[in-house]
N, C-alpha and C positions, 0 to 999 in steps of 0.2 A: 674365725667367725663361724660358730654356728649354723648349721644349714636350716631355713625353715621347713617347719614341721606343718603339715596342712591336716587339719581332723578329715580321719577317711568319714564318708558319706557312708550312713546307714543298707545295710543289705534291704534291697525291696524283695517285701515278699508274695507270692504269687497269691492270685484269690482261692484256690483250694487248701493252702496253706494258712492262711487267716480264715478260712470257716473252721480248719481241724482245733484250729489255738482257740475260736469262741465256743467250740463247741464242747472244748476241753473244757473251758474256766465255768461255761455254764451248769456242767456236771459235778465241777466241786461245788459253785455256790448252792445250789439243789440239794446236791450230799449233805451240805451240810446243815442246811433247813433239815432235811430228814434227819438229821442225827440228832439237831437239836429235838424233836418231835419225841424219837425212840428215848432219848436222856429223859423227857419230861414225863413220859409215860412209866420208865422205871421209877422213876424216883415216888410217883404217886401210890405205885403198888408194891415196893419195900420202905416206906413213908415212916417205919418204925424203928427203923436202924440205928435211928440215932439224927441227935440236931443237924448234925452237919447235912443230913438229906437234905433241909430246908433249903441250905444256902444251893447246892447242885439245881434243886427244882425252880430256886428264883432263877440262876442262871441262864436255864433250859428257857424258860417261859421268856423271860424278856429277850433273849436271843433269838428264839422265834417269830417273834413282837417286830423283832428290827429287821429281822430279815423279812418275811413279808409285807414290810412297809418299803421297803426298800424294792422287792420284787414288783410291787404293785407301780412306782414311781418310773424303776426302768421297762417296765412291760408299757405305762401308759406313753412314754414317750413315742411308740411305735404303734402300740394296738389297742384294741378296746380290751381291757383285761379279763379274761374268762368268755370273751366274747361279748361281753355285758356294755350298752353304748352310754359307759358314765359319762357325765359332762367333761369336757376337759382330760380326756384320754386322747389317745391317739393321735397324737398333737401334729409329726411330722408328717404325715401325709394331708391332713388337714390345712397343716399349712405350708405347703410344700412349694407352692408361687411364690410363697413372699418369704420363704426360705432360700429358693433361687436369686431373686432382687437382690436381698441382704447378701449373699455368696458373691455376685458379681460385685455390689457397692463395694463391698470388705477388700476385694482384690483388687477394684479400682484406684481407692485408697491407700492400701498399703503397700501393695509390689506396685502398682503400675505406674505412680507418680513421677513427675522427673524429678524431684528431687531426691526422692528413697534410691532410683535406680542410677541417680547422679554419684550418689556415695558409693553403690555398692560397684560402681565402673571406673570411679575414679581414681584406685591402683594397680589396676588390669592392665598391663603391659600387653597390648594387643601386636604392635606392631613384632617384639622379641618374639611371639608366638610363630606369627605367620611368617618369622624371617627365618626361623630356624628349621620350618618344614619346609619353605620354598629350597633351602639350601642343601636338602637331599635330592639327588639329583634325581630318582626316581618320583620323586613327588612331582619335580616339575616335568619331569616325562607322562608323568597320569595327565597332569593339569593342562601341559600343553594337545596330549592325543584326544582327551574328551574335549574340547576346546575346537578341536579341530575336526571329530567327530562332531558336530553339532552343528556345523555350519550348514549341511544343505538340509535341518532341520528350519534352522532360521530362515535361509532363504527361501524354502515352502512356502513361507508365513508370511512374505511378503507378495503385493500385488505390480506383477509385473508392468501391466500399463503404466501404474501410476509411479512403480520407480523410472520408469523410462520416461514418463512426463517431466520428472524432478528432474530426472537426470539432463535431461534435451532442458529446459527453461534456465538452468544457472549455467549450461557450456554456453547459450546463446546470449544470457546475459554477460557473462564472461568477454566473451568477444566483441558485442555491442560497446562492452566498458574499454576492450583493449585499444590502445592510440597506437596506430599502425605508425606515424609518421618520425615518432622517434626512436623506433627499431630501424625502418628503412634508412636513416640517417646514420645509422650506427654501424649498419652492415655499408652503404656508402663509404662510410669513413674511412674504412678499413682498405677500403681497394685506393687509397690516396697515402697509406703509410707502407713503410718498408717491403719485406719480401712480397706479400701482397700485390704493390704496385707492379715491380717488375714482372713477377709473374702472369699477371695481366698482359703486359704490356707487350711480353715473349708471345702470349696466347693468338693475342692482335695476330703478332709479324707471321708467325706459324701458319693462320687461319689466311693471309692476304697472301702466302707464298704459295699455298696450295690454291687459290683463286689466282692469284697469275698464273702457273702451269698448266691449269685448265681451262684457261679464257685466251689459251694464247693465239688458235684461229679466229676468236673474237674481236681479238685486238688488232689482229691484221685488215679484218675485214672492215671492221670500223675508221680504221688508219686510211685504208683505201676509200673510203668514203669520203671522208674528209678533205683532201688531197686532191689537187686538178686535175682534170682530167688527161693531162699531156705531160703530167709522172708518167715513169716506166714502171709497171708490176714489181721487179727486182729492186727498186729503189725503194716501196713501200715495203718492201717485205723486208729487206736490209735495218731500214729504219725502226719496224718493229719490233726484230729481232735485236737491234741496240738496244732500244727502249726496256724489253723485258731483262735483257743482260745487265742493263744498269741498276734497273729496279731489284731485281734478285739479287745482285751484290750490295745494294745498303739493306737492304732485309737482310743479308748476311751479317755486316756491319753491326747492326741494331744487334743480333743476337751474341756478339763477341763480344760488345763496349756497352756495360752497365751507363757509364758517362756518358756514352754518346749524344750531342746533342738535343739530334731527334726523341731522343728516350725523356731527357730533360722538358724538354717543348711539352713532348704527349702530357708527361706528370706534374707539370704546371697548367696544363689546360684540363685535365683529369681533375684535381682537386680546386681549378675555377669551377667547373661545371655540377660539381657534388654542392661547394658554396654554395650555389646559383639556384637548386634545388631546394638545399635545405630554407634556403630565406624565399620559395615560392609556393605563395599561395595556394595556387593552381595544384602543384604536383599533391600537398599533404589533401585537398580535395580531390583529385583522382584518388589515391591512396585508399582514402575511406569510400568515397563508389566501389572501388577493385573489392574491399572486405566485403562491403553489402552486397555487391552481387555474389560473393563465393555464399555467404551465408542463406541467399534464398536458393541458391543452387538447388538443383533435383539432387543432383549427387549428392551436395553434400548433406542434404537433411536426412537420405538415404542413410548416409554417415551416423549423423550424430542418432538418427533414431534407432542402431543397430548397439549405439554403446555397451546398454545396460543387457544385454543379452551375450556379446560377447565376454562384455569382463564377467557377467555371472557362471556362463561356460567356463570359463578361464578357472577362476576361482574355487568351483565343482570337481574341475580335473584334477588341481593341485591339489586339493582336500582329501581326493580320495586315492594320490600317490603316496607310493613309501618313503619317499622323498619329499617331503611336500616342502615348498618354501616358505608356507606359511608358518606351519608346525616349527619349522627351523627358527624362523622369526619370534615365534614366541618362548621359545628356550631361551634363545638370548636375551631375548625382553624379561624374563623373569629372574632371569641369575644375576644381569646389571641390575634391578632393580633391587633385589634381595642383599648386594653386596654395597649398594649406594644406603641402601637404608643403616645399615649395620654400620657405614662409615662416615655417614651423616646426621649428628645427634640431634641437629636441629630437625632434618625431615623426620627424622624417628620420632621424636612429638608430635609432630603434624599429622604424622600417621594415626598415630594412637587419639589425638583431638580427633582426628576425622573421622576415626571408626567409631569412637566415643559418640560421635554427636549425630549419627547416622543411625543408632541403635537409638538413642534416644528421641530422636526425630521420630523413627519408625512407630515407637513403643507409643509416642505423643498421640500418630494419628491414629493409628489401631486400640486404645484403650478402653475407646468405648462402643468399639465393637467385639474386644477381648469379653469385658462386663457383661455385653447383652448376648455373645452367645454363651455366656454361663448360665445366668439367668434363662434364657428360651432351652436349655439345652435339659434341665431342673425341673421346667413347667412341663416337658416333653414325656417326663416319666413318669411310669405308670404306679401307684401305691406302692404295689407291691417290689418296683424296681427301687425306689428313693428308702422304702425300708430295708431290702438287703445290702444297698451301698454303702447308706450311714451302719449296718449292724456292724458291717464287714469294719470299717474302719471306727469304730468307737464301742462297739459293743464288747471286746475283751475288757476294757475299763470299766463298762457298766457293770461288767459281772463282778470284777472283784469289790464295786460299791457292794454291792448284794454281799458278798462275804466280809466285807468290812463291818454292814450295817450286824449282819450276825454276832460277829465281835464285840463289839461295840455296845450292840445290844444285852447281850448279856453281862456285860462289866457292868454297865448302868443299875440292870436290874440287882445283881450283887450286891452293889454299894446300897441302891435304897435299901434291899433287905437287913445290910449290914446297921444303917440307920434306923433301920424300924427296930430294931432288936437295942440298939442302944438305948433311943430313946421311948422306947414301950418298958 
């Protein structure tokens, strides 16, 4: 297959370079007005030479003829010719507003439209373009560092009150929306199933053995209290010291025997009492008091009114490490992207429709704002500016008119002489 061949685009040429080219062409068509002049002037003062002078001085004459008509037509385009203000001279600067209008309308018309710029977009493989540059790795090293460079430009730009308003009104809507009562039930839940429960349940025995070894002059004393008054001290304290002996060996018990009954008892009255919750009223209305008061909290408005400042700290800092995680983030994000697209024919369309319809979207709303600053851009300039931009670009054509009409001229004038001699 053939490779396509694209036509290279014309060399532009710079504006000193287009005045040396009019200034060229102007000096031949001039020349050669003058040459015709000097041919016409010989010919009248060796006029004896012989017939054939005849036909050279017709030549001369009507070549002069055409060339100064022709002079006069592109001079009047531009100036009053000779300086003299004939009617109907000096046309572009005259009408150099409604040479503007017609400039934007023309462009309105023929590039701007969507449907001219529908055709000329709709074989532009936009997405192969931008897949194949994402896919050098230094490009998405430029894309992702200026990206990343530009962040605490953008965050400048923004006002911080009002992102910290935004920010604080959707966290509190947020929370206003969240239903405390079926997390609470879930995290419930949990402490009624497997290792969970027990681990609880070890936590209980753990926390009530260290409340017995430190309550145990308490228990005496209260033991004594209890007890008539015609116990003997040593019997109460005997009895106490069974008591906690006992008690510390089933808390022993408990933490040896998973099965143990007690452990059974507790995890059957554990997940009654979580049931008992989840189907009370009462508890999912605490629930939601317990959110609303944290939510008017001092602290916590303190809280949420610090967000938007510290993630934008946060954000500032990574931005301007060598390390940044952002930067990193968007590497990745560009190379799956760049590599989804290439392997996904269908997003590869979508691509190319979307960039497709985004240029022409754009071109849609801007068109006639493109038009009106051609137009005001036309009326803006001065005579003398609207006359060297049109000479610059159309004035090397105008000259060779002028050397054409020379030509041209004088073949004319030949031929009548050539008929006046026939028919005389």
């Amino acid at each position: 297959m053939e490779a396509e061949v694209h036509p290279q685009p014309p060399v532009a040429l710079t504006e000193e370079q287009r005045r040396a080219r009019l200034r060229y062409m102007g000096r031949w068509a001039t020349g050669l007005l003058i040459a015709m002049g000097g041919v016409y002037i010989l010919t009248r003062v060796f006029a004896d030479l012989g017939p054939w002078v005849g036909y050279v001085r017709a030549f001369a004459e009507a070549a002069m003829v055409g060339a100064l008509a022709d002079w006069f037509a592109t001079t009047a385009l531009f100036r009053h010719p000779l300086g003299l203000p004939i009617p109907h001279t000096a046309i572009v600067p005259r009408k150099k507003d409604r040479i503007g209008d017609s400039l934007g309308r023309f462009v309105l018309t023929n590039f701007l439209s969507r449907d001219t710029l529908s055709q000329k977009l709709e074989g532009y493989d936009f997405a192969s373009k931008g897949v194949a540059w994402l896919l050098e790795e230094r490009n998405r090293q430029l894309l992702a560092h200026q990206t990343t460079q530009s962040i605490p430009r953008l965050l400048a730009m923004v006002d911080d009150e009002a992102a910290q308003r935004l920010i604080r009104q959707n966290l509190e809507r947020q929370l206003q929306g969240l239903e405390i009562s079926p997390i609470a039930h879930s995290l419930l839940g949990t402490l009624t199933q497997g290792e969970a429960q027990q681990e609880l349940l070890t936590e209980v025995v753990r926390i009530a053995s260290t409340a017995l070894v430190e309550n145990k002059e308490a228990l005496r004393e209260r033991l004594r209290k209890e007890t008539p008054w015609y116990v003997p001290r040593f019997v109460d304290n005997n009895l106490a010291e069974r008591i906690v002996e006992r008690t510390e060996a089933m808390l022993r018990e408990l933490n040896r025997e998973p099965d143990h009954p007690v452990r059974l008892q507790f995890a059957k009255a554990l997940a009654q009492f979580v049931d008992e919750l989840k189907q009370s009223p009462s508890f999912a209305e605490r629930l939601e008091q317990i959110k609303t008061d944290l939510l008017t909290s001092p602290s916590v408005s303190v809280h949420l009114d610090s967000v938007w400042a510290t993630l934008k700290a946060n954000v500032l800092e990574d931005a301007a490490s060598d390390n940044s995680a952002i930067r990193g983030q968007l590497l990745e994000l560009l190379q799956a992207l760049a590599e989804r697209v290439v392997a996904d024919a269908r997003l590869h369309a979508e691509v190319n429709a979307w960039v497709r319809n985004q240029v022409l979207d754009l071109a849609e709303s801007q068109r006639q704002h493109v038009a009106a600053l051609i137009a005001t851009t036309v009326k803006a300039w001065d005579r003398e500016t609207v006359i060297d931009k049109l000479e610059l670009q159309v004035g090397r054509d105008l000259q060779f008119i002028r050397i054409n009409g020379t030509l041209v001229g004088g073949l004319v004038g030949l031929l009548l002489h050539l008929l006046d001699g026939v028919l005389g």
